[in-house]
N, C-alpha and C positions, 0 to 999 in steps of 0.2 A: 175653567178651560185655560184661562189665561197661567192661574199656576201651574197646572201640568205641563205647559208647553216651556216656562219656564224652568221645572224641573227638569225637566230632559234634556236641555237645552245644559243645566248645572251639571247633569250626571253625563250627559257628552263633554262639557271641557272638562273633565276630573280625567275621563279617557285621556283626551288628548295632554295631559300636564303629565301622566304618566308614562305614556309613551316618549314622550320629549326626553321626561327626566331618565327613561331608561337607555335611549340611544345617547345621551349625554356619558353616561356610565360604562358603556360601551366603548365611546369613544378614545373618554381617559384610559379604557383598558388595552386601546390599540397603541397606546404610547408608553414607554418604559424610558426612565433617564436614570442615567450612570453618574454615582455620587465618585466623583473623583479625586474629592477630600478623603474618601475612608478606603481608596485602594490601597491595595498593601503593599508592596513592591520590595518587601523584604528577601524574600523567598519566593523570586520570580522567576528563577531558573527551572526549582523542580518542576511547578506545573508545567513549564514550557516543555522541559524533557520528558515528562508523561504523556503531554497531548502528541508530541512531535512522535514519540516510540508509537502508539497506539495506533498513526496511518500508515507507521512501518509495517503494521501487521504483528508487533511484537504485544507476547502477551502479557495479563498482570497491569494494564497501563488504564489511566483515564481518557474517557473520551473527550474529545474536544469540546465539545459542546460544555460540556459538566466541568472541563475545565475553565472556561471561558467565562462559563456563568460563574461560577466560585470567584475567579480573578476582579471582575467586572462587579460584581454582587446585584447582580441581575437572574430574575427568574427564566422571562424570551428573552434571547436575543433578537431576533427576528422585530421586535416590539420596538427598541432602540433606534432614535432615528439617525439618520442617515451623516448627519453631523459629529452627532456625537462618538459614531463608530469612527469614523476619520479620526477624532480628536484620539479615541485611545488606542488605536492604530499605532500612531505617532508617538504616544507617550509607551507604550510596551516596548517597541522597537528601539527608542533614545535610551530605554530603561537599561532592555537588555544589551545591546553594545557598549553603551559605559561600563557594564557589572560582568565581563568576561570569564572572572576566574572562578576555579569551579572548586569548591570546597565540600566535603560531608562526605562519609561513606557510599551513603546511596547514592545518592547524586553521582558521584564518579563511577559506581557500579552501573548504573543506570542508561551511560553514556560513553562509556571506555570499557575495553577487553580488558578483563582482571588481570590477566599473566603479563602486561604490560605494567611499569612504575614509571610515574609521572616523571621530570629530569630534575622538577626540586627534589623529588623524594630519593630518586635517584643518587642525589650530588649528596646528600644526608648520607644514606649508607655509605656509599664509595667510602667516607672519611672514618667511617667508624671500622671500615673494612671489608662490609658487606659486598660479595658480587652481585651485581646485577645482570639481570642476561638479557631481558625486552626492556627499551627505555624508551617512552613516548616523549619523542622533543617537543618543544616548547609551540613550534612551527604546526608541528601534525596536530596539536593538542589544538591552536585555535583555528586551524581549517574546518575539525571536527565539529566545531563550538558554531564556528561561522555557516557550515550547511544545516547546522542545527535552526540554528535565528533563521536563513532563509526557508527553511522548512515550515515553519512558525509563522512566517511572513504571508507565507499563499495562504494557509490555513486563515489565518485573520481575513486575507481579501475575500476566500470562498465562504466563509461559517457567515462576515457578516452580509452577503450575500451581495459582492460589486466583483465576483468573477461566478462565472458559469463553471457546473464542475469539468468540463470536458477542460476548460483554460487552467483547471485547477490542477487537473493530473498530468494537464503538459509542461504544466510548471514544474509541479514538485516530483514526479517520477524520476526524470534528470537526475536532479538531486539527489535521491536516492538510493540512486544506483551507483553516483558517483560515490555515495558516501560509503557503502557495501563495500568496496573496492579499495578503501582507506586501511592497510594495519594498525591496528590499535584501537578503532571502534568498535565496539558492542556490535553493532549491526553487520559487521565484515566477518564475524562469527554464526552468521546462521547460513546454513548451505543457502548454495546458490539455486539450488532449483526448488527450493522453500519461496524465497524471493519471487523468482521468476512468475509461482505458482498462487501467489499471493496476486501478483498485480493482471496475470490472466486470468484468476477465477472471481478475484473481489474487484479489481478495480476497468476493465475493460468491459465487462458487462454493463456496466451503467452510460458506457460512454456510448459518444454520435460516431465518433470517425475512432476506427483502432487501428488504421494503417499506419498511424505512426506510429504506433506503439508495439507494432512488429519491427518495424524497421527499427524500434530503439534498441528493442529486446536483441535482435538477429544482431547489433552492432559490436553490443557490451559483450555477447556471447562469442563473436568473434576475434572482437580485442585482448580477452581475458583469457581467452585459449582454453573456452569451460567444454566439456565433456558430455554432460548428462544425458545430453539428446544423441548422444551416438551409440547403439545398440553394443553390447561384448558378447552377447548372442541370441537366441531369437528370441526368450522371452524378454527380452528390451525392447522387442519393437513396440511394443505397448507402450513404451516413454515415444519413442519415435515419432510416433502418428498424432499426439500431439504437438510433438516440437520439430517438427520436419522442416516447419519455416523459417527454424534458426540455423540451420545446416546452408553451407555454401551449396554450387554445384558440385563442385570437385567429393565433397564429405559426400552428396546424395547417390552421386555416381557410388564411391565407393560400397557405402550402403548395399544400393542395388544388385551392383555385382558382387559383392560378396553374400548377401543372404537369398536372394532369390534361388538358386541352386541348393541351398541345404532346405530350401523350405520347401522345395518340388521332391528333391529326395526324405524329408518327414512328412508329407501327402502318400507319397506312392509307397513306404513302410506300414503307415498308419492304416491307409485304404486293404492293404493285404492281410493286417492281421485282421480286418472287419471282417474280412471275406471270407477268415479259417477258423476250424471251431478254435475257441481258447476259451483260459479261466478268469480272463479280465472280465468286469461289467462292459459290456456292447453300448450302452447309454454313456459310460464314462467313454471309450474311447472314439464314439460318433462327436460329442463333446470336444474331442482335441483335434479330431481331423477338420470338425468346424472351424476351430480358432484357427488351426495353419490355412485354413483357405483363406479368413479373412484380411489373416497377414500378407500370403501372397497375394491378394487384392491390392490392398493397399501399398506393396513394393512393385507391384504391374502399375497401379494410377505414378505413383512418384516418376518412376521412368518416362511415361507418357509425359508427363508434365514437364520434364525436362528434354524429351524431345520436342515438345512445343515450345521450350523456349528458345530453342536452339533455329526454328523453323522461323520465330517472327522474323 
């Protein structure tokens, strides 16, 4: 009796020695450290211009994470503690501000509008005779370099997780738009309503509050004197109705009054030919008097709304 109670009592502590030993194993696996002897910091630009391109929305590019981890030579980040993320915060950032200049094909492709030549490259031809006709000065070059590193900068505070993403896109959106708006940048070559459409469709979906991010959007749209949300005739209203919020009043007024009359008179065209035999399909043209109705909906709400605001 006595040995059975003692064996049980041996095959209950083997249990528990194994459970110990396996939350111990656990644990070590909740922690990840950054060997900071074997970063590389050779070639600390490209990943930075990969990760930074890739929240632009630009394709072809690494994710940050994958960046992050390669640089870092870490599997989680997220595992890394809280320490040592600061430490190499601080060591990328001293990195890359010391190491400005941007050399290598790709690299300058990666980050500069090709049809531009740098102004050493530049001052090279001039002497050999070469005209040059786009010459990115020395000034624009490290504006572009410096939203670059800022861009790079949030990324590090949100990926290692000491900003929330909503602080992360009110940081870096800014940025990004300023940097869109720079000639000579890679990224001031992709339309603007590419852009635009990148950060309503990828990056306001995840956030808590997007009012500011209308108001950014409506701001840059208005400074830049962009276009795309103003209809040049009715099938543009279908741009309209999503971007109506970037329109002033005076642009919405115009709007209004100018297509809601062509759009009553394409109702009352369309409704007549329903009415008479013809050799159109009747399903195709119930199909378009649809759509004109929903447009004049949506050019009757606009007007409302702007006489409500006119009312507060």
């Amino acid at each position: 009796m006595v040995e059975k109670i003692f064996l049980l009592e041996e095959k209950q502590q083997k249990r528990v020695d194994t459970l110990r030993k396996k939350q111990e194993e656990e644990k070590k696996e909740e922690i990840e450290h950054i060997d900071f002897q074997s970063m590389d910091f050779e070639d600390l630009l490209s990943p930075m211009i990969s990760s930074v391109n890739y929240d632009l929305g630009m394709r072809n590019f690494t994710s940050p994470v994958l960046v992050l981890q390669d640089v870092l030579n870490v599997k989680k980040i997220k595992l890394v503690q809280k320490e040592e993320k600061q430490k190499a915060i601080s060591i990328l950032l001293t990195k890359l501000k010391n190491k400005k200049s941007i050399s290598g094909a790709y690299v300058r492709l990666s980050i500069f509008d090709k049809t531009f030549t740098s102004y050493k490259e530049s001052l090279r031809k001039t002497t050999t005779g070469v005209h040059v006709q786009h010459v990115l000065s020395k000034k624009t070059e490290e504006k572009i370099i410096d939203l670059y590193i800022a861009i790079f900068e949030q990324q590090l505070s949100y990926y290692f997780d000491f900003i929330s993403f909503d602080d992360y896109a009110k940081n870096y959106i800014p940025l990004a738009l300023k940097l869109s708006f720079i000639p000579g940048s890679r990224y001031s070559k992709i339309r603007k309503q590419e852009i635009f459409d990148f950060i309503l469709d990828r990056i306001c979906p995840k956030l808590t509050d997007k009012s500011f991010f209308y108001s950014l959007l409506k701001e840059h749209y208005q400074k830049e004197q962009l276009t795309f949300a103003q209809p040049k005739n009715l099938g543009d209203i279908k741009w309209t109705k999503s971007y109506s919020f970037l329109l002033s009043k005076q642009q919405q007024k115009e709007v209004v009054e100018y297509f809601i009359p062509i759009c009553m008179d394409m109702i009352h065209y369309y409704t007549s030919k329903s009415e008479r035999e013809t050799d159109e399909d009747p399903i195709l043209l119930l199909n378009d008097l649809y759509s004109l109705k929903k447009d004049l909906e949506f050019l009757h709400d606009l007007q409302k709304g702007m006489i409500e605001d006119e009312l507060k």
